[in-house]
C-alpha positions as CSV (number, residue, x, y, z in Angstrom):
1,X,-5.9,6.4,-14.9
2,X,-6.5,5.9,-11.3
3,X,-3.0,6.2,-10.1
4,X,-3.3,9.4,-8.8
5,X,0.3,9.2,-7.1
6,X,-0.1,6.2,-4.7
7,X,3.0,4.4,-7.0
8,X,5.7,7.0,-6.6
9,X,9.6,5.2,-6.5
10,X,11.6,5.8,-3.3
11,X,15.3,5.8,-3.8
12,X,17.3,5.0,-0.8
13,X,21.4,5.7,-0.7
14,X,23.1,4.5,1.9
15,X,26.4,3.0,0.3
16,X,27.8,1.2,3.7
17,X,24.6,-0.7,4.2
18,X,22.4,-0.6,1.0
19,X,23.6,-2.2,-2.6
20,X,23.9,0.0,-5.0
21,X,21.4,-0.5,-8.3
22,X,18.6,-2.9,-6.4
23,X,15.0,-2.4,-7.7
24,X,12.7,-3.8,-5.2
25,X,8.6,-4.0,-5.8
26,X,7.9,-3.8,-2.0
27,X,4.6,-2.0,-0.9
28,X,5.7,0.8,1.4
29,X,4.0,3.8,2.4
30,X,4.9,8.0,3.3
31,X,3.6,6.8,6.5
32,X,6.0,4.2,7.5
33,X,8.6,6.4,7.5
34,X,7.8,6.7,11.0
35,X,8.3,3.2,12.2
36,X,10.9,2.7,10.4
37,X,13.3,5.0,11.1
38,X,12.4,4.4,15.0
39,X,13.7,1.0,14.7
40,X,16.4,2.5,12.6
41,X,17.6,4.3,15.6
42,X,16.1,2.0,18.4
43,X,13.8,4.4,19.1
44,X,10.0,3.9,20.6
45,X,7.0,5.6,19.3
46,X,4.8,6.8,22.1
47,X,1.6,4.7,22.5
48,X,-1.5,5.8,20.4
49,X,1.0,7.7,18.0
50,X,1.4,6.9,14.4
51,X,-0.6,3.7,14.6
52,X,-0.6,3.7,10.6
53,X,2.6,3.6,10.4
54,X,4.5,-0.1,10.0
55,X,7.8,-1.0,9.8
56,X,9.4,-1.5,6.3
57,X,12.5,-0.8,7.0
58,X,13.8,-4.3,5.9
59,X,12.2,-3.5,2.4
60,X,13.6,0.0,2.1
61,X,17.3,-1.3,2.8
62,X,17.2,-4.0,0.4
63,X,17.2,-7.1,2.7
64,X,13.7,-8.2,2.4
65,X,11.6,-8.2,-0.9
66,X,8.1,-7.5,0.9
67,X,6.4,-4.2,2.6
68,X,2.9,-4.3,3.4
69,X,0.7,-6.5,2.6
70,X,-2.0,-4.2,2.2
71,X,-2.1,-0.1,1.8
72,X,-5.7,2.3,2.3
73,X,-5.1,5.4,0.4
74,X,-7.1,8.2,-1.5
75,X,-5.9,9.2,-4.9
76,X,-6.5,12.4,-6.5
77,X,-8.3,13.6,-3.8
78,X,-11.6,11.6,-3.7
79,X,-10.8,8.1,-4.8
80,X,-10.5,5.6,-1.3
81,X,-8.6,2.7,-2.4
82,X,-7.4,-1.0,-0.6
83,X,-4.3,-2.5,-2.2
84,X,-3.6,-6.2,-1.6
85,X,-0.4,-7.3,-2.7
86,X,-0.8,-6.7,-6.9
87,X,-4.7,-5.9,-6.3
88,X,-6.2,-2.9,-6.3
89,X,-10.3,-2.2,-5.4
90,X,-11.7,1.0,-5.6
91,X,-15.0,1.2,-3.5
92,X,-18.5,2.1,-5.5
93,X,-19.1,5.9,-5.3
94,X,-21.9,7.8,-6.0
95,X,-22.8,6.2,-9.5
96,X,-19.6,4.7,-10.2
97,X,-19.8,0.6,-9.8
98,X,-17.0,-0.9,-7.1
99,X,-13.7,-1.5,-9.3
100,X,-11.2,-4.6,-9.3
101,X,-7.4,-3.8,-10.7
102,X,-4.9,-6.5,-11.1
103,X,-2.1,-4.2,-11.2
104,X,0.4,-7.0,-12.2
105,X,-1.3,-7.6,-15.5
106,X,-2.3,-4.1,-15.6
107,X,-0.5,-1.0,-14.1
108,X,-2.2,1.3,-15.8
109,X,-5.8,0.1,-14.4
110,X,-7.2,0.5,-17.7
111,X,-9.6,-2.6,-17.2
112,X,-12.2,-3.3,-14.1
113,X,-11.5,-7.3,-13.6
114,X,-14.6,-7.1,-10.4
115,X,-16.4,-9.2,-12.7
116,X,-14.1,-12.2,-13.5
117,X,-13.2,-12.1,-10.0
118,X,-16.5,-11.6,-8.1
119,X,-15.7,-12.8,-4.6
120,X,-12.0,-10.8,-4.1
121,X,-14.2,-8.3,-5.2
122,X,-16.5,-8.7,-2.0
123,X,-13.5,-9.7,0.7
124,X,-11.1,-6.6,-0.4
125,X,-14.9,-4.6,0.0
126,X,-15.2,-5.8,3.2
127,X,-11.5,-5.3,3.9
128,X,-11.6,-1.6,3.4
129,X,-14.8,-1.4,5.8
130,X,-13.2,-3.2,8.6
131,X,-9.9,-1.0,8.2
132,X,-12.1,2.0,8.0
133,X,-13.9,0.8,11.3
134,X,-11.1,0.4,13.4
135,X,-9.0,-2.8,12.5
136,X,-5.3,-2.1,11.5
137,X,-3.6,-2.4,7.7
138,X,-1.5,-5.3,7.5
């Protein structure tokens, strides 16, 4: 109930270079449409310009199974988020405690695991802070 569009399928055809019917699970973001596509066309992306965006491209043609490692995002307009591979945390706001998802086990994020797994909980916290201050997404 916390998706708020941050899992939305990409479909790439491209029938000289991409098979046809491959599901991938690769992390990718709007954003790294811009990287990509630069290296796509050898291309250079002037400096202090789309510093968010990273280059997927091997993911969104197929030949690798990984994106990022890690994605920042806001869902639904209010909700920051960090995601880590098949881990989701969703910063305490307001009132509302810090949650934990595992999405593998759960991709509907019906259930907070933050207190069987106390100290992800913490690094993916401080994670989001130090991407928030300045260091780069992964």
């Amino acid at each position: 109930h916390w998706e708020g569009g941050s899992r939305v399928p990409w479909f790439v055809r491209w029938p000289a270079r991409v098979e046809a019917g491959v599901v991938s699970d690769a992390v990718v973001d709007l954003v790294d449409v811009t990287a990509s596509m630069a290296r796509l066309v050898d291309g250079a992306i002037p400096a202090g310009q789309a510093m968010d965006s990273g280059d997927v491209l091997d993911a969104l043609l197929g030949e690798s199974p990984t994106g990022r490692d890690e994605l920042v995002g806001i869902q639904s307009g209010k909700n920051l988020f960090l995601r880590s591979r098949d881990w989701k945390w969703i910063p305490a706001r307001g009132d509302q405690p810090g949650m934990l998802f595992d999405l593998a086990q759960d991709p509907a994020e019906t259930t907070d695991v933050s207190a069987e797994h106390p100290e992800l909980a913490f690094a993916m916290d401080a994670r989001l802070g130090a991407v928030l201050a300045g260091a780069p997404a992964r």
